[in-house]
C-alpha positions as CSV (number, residue, x, y, z in Angstrom):
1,X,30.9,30.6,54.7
2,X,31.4,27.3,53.4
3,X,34.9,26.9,53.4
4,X,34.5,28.4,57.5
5,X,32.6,25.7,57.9
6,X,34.9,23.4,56.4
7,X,37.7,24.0,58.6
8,X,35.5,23.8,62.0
9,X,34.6,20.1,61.0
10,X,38.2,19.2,60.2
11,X,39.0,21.3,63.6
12,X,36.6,18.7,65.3
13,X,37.1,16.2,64.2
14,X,41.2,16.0,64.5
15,X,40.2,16.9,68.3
16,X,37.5,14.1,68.5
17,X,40.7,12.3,67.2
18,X,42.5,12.3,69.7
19,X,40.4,9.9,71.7
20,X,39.6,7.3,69.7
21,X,37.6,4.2,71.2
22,X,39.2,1.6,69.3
23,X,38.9,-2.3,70.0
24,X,41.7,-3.6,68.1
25,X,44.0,-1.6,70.0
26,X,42.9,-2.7,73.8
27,X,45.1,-4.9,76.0
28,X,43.7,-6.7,79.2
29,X,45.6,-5.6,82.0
30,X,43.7,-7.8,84.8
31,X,40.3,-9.4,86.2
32,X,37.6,-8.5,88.9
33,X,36.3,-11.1,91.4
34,X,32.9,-12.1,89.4
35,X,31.1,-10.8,92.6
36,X,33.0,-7.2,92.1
37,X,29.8,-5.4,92.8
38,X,28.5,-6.1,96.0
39,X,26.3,-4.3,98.7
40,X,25.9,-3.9,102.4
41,X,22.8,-4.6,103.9
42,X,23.8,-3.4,107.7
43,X,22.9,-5.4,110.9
44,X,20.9,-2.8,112.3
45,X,18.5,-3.4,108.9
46,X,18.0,-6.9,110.1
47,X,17.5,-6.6,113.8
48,X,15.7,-3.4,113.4
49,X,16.9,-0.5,115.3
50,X,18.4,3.4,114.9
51,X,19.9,3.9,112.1
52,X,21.0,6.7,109.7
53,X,17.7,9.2,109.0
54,X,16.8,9.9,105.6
55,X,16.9,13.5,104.9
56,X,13.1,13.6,103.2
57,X,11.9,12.7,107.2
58,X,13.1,15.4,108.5
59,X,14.7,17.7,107.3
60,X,16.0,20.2,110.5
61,X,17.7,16.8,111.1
62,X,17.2,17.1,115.2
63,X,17.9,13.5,115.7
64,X,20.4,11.9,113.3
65,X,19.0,8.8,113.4
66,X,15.3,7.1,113.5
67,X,14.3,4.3,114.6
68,X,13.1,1.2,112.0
69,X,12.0,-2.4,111.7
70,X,13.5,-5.0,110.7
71,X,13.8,-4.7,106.9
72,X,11.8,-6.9,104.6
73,X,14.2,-9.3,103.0
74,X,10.9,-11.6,102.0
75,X,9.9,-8.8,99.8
76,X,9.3,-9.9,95.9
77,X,10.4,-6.5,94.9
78,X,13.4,-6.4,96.8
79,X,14.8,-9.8,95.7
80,X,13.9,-9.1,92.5
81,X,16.1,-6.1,92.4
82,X,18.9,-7.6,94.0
83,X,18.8,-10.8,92.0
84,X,19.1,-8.5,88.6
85,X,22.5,-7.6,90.3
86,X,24.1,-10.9,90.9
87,X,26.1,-13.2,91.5
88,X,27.2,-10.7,94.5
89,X,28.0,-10.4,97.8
90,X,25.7,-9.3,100.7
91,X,28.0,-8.0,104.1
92,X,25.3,-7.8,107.2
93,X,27.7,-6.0,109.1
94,X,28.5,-2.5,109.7
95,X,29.2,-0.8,113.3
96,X,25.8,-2.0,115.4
97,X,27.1,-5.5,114.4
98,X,30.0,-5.0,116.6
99,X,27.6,-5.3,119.9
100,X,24.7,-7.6,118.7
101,X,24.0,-10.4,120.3
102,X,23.1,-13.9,118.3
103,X,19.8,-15.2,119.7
104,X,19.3,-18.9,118.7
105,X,15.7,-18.2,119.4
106,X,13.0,-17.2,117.1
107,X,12.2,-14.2,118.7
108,X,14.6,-11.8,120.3
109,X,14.6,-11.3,124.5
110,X,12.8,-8.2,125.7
111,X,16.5,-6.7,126.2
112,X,19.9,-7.7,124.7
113,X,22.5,-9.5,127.7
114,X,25.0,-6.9,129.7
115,X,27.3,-6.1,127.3
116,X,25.5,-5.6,124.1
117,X,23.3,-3.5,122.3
118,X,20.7,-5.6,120.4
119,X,20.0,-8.6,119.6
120,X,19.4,-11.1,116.3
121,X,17.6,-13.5,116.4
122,X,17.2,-16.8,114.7
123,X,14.1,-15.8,112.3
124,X,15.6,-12.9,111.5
125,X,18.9,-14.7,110.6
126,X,16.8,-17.5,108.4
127,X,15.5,-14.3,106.3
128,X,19.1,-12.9,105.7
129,X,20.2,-17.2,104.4
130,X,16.9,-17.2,102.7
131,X,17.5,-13.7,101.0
132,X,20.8,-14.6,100.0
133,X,19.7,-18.2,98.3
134,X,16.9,-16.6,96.1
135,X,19.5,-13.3,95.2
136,X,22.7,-15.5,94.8
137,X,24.3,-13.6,97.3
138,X,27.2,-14.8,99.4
139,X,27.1,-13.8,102.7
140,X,29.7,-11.8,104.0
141,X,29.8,-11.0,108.1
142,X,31.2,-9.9,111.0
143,X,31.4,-10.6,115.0
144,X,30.4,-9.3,118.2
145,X,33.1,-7.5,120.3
146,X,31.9,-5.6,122.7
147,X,32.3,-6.2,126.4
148,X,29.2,-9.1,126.9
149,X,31.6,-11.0,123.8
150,X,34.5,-10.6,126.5
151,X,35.8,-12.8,129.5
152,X,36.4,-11.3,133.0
153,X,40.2,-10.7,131.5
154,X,38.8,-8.3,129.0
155,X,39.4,-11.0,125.9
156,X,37.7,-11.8,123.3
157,X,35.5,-15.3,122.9
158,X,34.4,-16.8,120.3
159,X,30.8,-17.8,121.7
160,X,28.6,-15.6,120.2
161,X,30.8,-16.1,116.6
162,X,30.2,-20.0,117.0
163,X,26.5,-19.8,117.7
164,X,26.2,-17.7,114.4
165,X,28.2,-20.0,112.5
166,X,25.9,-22.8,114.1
167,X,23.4,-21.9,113.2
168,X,24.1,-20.7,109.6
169,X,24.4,-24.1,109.1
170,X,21.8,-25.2,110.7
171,X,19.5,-23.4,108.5
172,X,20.8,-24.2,105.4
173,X,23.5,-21.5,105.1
174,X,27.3,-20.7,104.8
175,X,29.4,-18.0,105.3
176,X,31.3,-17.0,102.3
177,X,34.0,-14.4,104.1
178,X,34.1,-13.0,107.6
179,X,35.7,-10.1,109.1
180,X,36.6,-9.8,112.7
181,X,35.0,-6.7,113.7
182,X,34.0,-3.8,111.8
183,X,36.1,-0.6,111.1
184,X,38.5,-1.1,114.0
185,X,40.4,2.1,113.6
186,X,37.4,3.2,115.1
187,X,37.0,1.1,117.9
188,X,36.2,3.7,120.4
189,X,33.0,4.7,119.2
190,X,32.0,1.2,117.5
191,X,31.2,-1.0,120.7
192,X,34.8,-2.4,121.7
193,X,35.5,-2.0,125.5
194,X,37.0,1.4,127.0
195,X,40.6,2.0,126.3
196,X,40.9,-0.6,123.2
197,X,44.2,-0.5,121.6
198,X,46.2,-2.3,119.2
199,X,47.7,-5.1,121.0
200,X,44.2,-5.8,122.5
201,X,43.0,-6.5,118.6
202,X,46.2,-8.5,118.2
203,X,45.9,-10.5,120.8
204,X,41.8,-10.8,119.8
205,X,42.8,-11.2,116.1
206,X,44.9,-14.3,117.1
207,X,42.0,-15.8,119.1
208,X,39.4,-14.9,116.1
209,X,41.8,-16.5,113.9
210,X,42.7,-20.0,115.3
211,X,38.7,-20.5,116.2
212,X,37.7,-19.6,112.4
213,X,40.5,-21.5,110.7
214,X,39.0,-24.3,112.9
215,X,35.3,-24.4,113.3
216,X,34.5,-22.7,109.8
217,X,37.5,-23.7,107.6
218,X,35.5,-22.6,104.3
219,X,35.1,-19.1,105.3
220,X,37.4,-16.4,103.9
221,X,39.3,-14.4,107.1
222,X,38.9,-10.9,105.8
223,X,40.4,-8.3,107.2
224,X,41.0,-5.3,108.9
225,X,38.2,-3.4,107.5
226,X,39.9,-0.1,108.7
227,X,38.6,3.3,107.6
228,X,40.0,7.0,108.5
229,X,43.9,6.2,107.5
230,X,43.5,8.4,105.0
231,X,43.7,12.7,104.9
232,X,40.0,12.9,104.4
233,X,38.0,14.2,106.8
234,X,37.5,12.2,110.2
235,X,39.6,11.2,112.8
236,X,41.3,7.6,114.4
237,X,42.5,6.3,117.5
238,X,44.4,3.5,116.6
239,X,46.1,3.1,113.3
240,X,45.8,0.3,110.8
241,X,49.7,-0.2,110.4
242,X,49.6,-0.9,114.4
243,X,46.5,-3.2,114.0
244,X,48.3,-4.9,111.4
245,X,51.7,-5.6,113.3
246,X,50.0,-6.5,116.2
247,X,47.4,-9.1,114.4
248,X,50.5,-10.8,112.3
249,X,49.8,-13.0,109.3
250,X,46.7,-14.8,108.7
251,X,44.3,-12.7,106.0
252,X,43.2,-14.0,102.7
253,X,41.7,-11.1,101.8
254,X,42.3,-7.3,102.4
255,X,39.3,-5.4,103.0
256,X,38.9,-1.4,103.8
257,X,36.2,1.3,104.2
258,X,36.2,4.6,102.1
259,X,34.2,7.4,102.0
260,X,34.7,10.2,100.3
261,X,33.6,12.7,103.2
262,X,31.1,12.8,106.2
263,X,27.4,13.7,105.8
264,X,25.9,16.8,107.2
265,X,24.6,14.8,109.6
266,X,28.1,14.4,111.1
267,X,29.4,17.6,110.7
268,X,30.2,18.3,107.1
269,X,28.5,20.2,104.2
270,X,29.7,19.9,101.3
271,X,29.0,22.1,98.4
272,X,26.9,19.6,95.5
273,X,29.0,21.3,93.0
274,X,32.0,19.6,94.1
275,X,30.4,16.2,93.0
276,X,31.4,16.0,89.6
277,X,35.2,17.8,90.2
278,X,38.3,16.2,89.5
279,X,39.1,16.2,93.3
280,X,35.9,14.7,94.4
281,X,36.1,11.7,92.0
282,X,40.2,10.9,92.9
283,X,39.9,10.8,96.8
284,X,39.3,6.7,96.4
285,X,42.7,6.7,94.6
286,X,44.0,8.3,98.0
287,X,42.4,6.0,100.0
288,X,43.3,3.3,98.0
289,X,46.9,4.2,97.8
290,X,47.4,3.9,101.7
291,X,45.9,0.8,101.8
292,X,47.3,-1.0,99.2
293,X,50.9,0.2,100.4
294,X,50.3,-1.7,104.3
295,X,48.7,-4.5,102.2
296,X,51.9,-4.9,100.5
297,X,53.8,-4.6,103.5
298,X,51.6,-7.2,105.9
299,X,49.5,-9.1,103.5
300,X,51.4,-9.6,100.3
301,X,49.6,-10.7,97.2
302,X,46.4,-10.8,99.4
303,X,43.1,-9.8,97.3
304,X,42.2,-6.5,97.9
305,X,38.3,-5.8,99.1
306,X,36.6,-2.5,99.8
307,X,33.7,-4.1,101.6
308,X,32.2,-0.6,102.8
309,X,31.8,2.3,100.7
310,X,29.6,5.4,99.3
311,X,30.0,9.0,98.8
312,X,29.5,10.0,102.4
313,X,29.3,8.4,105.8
314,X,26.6,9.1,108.5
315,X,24.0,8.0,105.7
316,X,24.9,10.0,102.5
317,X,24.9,13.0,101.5
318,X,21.7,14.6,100.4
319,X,22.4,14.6,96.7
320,X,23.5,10.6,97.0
321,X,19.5,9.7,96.1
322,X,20.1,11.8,92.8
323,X,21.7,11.1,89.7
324,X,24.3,13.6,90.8
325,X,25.9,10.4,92.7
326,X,26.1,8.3,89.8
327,X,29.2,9.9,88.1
328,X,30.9,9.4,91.5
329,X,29.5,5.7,91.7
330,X,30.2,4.6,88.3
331,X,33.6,6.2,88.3
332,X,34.3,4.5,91.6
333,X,34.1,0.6,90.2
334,X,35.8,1.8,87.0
335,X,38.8,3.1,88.2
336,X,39.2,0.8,91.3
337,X,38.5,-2.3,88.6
338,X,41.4,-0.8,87.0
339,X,43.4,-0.6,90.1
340,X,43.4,-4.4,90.3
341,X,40.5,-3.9,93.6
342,X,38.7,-7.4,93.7
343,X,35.6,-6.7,95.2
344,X,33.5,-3.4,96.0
345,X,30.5,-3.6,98.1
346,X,28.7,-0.2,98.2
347,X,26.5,0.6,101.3
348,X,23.7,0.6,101.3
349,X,21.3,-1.9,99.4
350,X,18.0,0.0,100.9
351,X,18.6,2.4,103.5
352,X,19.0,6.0,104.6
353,X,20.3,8.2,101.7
354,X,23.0,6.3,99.9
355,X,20.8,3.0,99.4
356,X,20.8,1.5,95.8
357,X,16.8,1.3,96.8
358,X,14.4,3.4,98.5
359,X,13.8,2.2,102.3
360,X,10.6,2.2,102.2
361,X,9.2,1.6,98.6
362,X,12.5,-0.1,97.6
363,X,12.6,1.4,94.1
364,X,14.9,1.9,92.6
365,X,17.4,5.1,92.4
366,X,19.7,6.2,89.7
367,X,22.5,4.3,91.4
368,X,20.6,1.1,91.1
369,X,20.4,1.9,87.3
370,X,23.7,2.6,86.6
371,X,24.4,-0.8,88.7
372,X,22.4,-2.8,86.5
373,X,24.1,-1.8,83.4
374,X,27.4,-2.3,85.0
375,X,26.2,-5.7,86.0
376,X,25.2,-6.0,82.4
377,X,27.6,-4.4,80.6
378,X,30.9,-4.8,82.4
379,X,32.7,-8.1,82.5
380,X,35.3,-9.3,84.4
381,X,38.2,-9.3,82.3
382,X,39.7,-5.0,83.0
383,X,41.1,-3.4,79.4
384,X,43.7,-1.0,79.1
385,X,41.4,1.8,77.6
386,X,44.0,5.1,77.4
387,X,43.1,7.9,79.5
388,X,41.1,11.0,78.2
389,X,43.2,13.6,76.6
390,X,40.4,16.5,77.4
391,X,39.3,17.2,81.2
392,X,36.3,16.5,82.6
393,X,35.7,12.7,80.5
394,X,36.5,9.2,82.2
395,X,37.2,6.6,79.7
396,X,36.9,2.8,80.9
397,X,36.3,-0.6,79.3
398,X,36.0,-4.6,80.2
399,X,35.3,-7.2,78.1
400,X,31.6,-8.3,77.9
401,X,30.6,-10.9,80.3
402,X,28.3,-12.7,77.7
403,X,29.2,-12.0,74.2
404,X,32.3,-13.2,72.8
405,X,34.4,-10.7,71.1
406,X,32.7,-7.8,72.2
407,X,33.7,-4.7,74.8
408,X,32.0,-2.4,76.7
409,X,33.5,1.0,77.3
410,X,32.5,3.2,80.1
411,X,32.5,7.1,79.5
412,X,31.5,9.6,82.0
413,X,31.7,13.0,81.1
414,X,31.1,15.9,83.9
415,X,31.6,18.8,81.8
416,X,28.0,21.0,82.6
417,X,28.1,22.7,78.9
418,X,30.5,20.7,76.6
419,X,29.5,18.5,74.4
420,X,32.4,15.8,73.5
421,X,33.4,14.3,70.3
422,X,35.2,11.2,70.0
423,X,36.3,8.9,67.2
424,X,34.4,5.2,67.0
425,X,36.7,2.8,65.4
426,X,33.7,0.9,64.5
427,X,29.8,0.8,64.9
428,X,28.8,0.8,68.6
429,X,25.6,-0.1,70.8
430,X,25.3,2.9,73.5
431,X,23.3,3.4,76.5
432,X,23.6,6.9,77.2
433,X,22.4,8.0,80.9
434,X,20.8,11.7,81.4
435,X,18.9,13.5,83.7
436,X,16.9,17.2,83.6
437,X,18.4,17.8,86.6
438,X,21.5,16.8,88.1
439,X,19.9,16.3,91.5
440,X,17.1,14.4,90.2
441,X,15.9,11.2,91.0
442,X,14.9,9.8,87.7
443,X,17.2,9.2,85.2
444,X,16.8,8.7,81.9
445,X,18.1,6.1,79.3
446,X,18.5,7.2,76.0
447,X,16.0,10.0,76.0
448,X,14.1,7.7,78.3
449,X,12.7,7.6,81.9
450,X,14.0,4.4,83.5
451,X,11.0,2.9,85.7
452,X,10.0,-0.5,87.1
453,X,6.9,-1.7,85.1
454,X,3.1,-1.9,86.6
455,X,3.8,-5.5,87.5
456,X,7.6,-4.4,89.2
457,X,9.0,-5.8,86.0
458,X,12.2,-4.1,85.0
459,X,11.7,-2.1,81.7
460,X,13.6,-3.2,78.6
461,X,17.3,-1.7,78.7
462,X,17.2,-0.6,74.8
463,X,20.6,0.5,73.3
464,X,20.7,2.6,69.9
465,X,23.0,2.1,67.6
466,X,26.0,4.1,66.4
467,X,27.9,3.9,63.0
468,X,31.5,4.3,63.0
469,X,33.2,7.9,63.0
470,X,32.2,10.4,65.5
471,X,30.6,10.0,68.5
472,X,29.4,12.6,70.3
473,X,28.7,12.7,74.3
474,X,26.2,15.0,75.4
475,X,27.0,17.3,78.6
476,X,26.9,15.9,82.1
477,X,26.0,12.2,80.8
478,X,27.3,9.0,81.2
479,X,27.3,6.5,78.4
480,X,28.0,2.8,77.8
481,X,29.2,1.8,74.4
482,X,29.2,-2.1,73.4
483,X,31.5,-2.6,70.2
484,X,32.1,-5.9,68.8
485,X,35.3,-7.7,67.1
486,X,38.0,-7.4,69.9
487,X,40.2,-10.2,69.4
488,X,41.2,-9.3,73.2
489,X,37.9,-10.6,74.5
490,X,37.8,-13.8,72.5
């Protein structure tokens, strides 16, 4: 019996050898922008309006959207949450900013002009600059293009952009980056005028481009912020490689949209057991492939920026308020970070399905969780980390953004029943994340629950310690391990 027993631990641990986490051995292979992990908080939050319905308010789903106010960007709770991710990016964009008209009045008209669909309004405008101050946010935006934006030609003007700009400044503010319009591929169903095609946005891109380089000089052109390229489910009228030739040069960054599919509220229903396969967790790579390959070909060398993304569009899918999500979520900035992306800004903050925070209490999810340790954990100097030699475990790791010498590696297992041994070359902090349920919405650190305090304090993010040898990763977890003595991260 003994000698049986013998020979399974040798059996384990030459398997556990094959993937040892080993410091000494790690190469840097490139950096992150040290805003990497951003957030959308979408124009129709700030002007109030319809917007994607959580599933918990109705759950027959008869109207895909609901109607909401403004959101609270004042709110201590909120800030405080958001601050704990910084220094980031906030975009107020999305599609309802494609037809909202600036206001530089404190309260909005009765109605929005001919031409658009809502309005913002100068209050509403100071809480977004105010929200970014106390967060250290930079703000991130886009214009109006819908027909009130237009001249009796049918082109764009840059009135409505200038009076934003204005008055950004006027309060105080600045605008970091600025895309043209939102998700133009789209631009049928997003606000643009009837029959909008890709000379149209050239000829509009040029006009965008000479006003911005010349009444906001500072601000980043970002650009095309084009989704549905790729196979994945969805469709496009005009393609990005048309919108591209048609614009000509003039980005400094890249930016694109990925979701992995469409919510049931658009059409789809996805099976949740999908959410932790080898499929599911690759399509960014797709997505990513095709855009990198026209950024290469129009905008050479540009940054690359996926400034709109989560697991499903229409407002998530159901599962995305659960720590099922978080596999996908994590996996998403470790493997794009490794990919050379510059900047990931996950949509949404607070609303609908795939926020970070609950829309109406604003506390936090497992995603905001698993962001905080990443905002902890993860610096922004990417190591070569070898790739798994057993399915079913991620391995990723960055130098650590405060300590000197020390790494943090990233390992996401999605096996349901197999528990994973590895090898630690030396003694390791870890932060292992683990839920009862996969579809639950508390998730536990290290045996336990993660919750804000009574006084919205954040509870204490307590690692345990790990001697060197084997490690061993429980099913369906995600840990963090911080190791210290890489000469790589000196």
């Amino acid at each position: 019996m003994t000698s049986v027993l013998l020979v399974a631990l040798a059996a384990c641990a030459a398997h556990a050898g094959d993937i040892a986490i080993a410091p000494s051995r790690m190469k840097a292979i490139g950096t992150i922008d040290a805003r990497f992990q951003s957030y959308n908080v979408e124009m129709v939050e700030v002007t109030g309006g319809r917007f994607w319905k959580p599933y918990a308010q109705d759950r027959m789903q008869r109207d895909r959207y609901s109607n909401r106010p403004p959101i609270d960007l004042a709110s201590p709770r909120l800030r405080m949450l958001a601050a704990a991710l910084s220094p980031a990016y906030v975009r107020i964009s999305g599609s309802w900013a494609n037809a909202t008209y600036v206001a530089d009045t404190e309260k909005a008209p009765a109605a929005p002009p001919a031409g658009f669909n809502t309005v913002l309004n100068r209050a509403q405008w100071r809480g977004v600059i105010d929200f970014a101050r106390a967060v250290d946010a930079e703000i991130v935006t886009s214009f109006a293009v819908s027909p009130g934006s237009r001249d009796a030609n049918g082109a764009w003007m840059p009135d409505q952009a200038q009076r934003l700009v204005d008055m950004t400044r006027a309060l105080g503010g600045r605008i970091a980056a600025a895309e043209f319009m939102n998700e133009p591929t789209l631009a049928a169903n997003n606000g643009a005028p009837s029959g909008y095609n890709a000379d149209a946005y050239g000829r509009d891109f040029g006009t965008f481009r000479a006003w911005i380089r010349r009444s906001s000089p500072e601000t980043l052109v970002v650009g095309p912020a084009s989704i549905g390229d790729s196979p994945a489910p969805g469709t496009t009228a005009i393609h990005t490689r048309d919108l591209l030739a048609a614009s000509g040069p003039g980005l400094d960054r890249f930016s694109y949209h990925h979701y992995n599919t469409l919510s049931p509220r658009c059409g789809l229903h996805d099976d949740p057991s999908q959410a932790l396969s080898e499929d599911w967790l690759t399509r960014s790579d797709a997505s990513l492939a095709i855009y990198r390959a026209l950024r290469d070909a129009f905008a050479p060398g540009k940054p690359i920026w996926l400034t709109e993304t989560a697991d499903a569009a229409c407002g998530g899918n159901p599962w995305d308020a659960t720590f099922l999500d978080t596999f996908r979520y994590l996996d998403q900035l470790g493997r794009l970070a490794k990919s050379g992306v510059q900047v990931v800004m996950h949509n949404t903050l607070a609303a609908s399905d795939y926020g970070l925070l609950d829309e109406r209490s604003f506390r936090p999810r497992p995603n905001y969780w698993a962001a905080l340790l990443w905002r902890r954990l993860m610096g922004t100097t990417v190591l070569e980390a070898g790739t798994a030699a057993m399915p079913g475990l991620h391995i990723y790791a960055h130098c650590h953004p405060a300590t000197k010498g020390a790494i943090s590696v990233l390992l996401i297992s999605t096996s349901l029943n197999a528990t994973r041994l590895l090898t630690l070359e030396g003694p390791a902090e870890h932060y292992t994340l683990q839920a009862d349920r996969l579809q639950s919405s508390t998730v536990r650190l290290n045996g336990e629950p993660l919750e804000l305090g009574a006084h919205d304090d954040l509870p204490r993010l307590a690692a345990r310690t790990a001697p060197a040898g084997l490690l061993r990763l429980p099913p369906a977890s995600i840990t963090f391990l911080v190791m210290r003595d890489a000469a790589v991260c000196r």
